[in-house]
C-alpha positions as CSV (number, residue, x, y, z in Angstrom):
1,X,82.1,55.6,75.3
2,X,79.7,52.4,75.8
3,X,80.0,50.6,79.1
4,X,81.4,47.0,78.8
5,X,77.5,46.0,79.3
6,X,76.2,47.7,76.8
7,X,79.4,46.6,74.2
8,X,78.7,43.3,75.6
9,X,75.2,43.3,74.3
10,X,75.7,44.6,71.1
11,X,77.9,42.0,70.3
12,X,75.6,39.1,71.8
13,X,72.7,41.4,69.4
14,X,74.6,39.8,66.3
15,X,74.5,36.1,67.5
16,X,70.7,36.2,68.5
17,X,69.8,37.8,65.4
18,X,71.2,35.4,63.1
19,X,69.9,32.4,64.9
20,X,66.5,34.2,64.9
21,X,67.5,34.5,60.6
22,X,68.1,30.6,61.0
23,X,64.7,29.9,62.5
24,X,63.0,32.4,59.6
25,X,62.5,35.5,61.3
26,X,63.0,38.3,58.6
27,X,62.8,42.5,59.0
28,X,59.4,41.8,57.9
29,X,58.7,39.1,60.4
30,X,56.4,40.8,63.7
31,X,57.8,39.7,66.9
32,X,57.8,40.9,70.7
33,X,61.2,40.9,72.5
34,X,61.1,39.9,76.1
35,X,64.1,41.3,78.1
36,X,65.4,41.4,81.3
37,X,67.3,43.7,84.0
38,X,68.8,42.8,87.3
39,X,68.6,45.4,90.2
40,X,70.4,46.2,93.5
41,X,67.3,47.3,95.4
42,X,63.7,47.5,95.3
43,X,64.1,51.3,94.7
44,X,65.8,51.0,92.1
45,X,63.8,48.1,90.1
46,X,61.0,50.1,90.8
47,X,62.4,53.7,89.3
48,X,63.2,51.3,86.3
49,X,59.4,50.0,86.0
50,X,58.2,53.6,86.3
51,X,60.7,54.7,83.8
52,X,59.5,51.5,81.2
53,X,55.8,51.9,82.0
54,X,56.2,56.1,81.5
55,X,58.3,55.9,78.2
56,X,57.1,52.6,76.7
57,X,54.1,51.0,75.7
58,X,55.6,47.8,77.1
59,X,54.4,45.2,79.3
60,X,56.5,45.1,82.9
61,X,56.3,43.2,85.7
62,X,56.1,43.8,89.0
63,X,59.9,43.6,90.5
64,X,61.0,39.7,91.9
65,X,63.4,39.6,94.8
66,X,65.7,37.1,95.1
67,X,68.4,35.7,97.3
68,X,68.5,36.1,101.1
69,X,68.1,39.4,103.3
70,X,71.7,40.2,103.2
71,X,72.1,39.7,99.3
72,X,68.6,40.7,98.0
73,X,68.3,41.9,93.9
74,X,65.7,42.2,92.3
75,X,64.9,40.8,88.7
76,X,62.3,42.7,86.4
77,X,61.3,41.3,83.0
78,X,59.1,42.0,80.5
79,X,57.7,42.1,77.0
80,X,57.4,44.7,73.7
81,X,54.8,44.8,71.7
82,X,54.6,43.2,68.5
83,X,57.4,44.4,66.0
84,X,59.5,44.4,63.0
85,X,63.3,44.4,63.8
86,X,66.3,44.4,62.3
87,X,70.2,44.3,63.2
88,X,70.4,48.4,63.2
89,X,66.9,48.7,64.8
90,X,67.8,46.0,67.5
91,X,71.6,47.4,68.7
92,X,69.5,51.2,69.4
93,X,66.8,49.4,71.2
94,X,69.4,47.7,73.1
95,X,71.3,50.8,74.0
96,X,68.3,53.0,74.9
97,X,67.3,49.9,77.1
98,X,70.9,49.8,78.7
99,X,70.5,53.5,79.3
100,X,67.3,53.1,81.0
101,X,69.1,50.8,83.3
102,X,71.7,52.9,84.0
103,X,69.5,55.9,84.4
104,X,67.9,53.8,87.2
105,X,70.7,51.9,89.2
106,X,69.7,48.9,87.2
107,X,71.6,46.4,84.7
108,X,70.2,45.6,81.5
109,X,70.5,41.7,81.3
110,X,69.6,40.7,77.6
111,X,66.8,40.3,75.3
112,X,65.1,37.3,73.7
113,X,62.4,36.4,71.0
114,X,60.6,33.6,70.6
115,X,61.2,32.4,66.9
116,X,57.6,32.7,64.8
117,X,55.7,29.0,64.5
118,X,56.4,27.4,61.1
119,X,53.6,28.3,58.8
């Protein structure tokens, strides 16, 4: 059974990938995904940036604490490498990456792309 995130981001996968259609972007088009998680504690950010570095060939950031001593998370973002997608490819990227959140303590935020440059 998927966790409300994960439904959650499967369903927000259909949205960005037709406004990325709109702007031209095709299953043929290369593009790198940046994406985003949100963390409790700096231990578990940085299980997730091991995990990302170890199974990926991704590029990850150092984990960015936010919020005051009593509240402190942690955001970590990063970036694919260059890649065709599609629909189907997109929703299993997006549940292996909601796994690897929860895998780690960590919630998988979203995903963006920024839309090719008009030839």
């Amino acid at each position: 059974m998927a966790s409300a995130n994960l439904a959650r981001q499967l369903a927000m996968n259909v949205e960005t990938w037709a406004a990325l259609q709109r702007y031209g972007v095709t299953e043929r088009t290369d593009v790198r995904l940046d994406f985003h998680y949100d963390a409790p504690s700096r231990a578990a950010a940085e299980k997730l940036v091991a995990l990302l570095r170890a199974e990926t060939g991704y590029d990850v950031g150092e984990p960015q604490a936010s919020g005051s001593f009593f509240s402190r998370t942690f955001a970590i973002s990063g970036t694919t490498q260059s890649t065709t997608v599609s629909l189907d490819i997109l929703s299993r990227w997006v549940t292996w990456m909601d796994a690897a959140g929860e895998e780690s303590g960590c919630t998988f935020d979203g995903w963006g792309a920024q839309a090719p440059a008009a030839a």
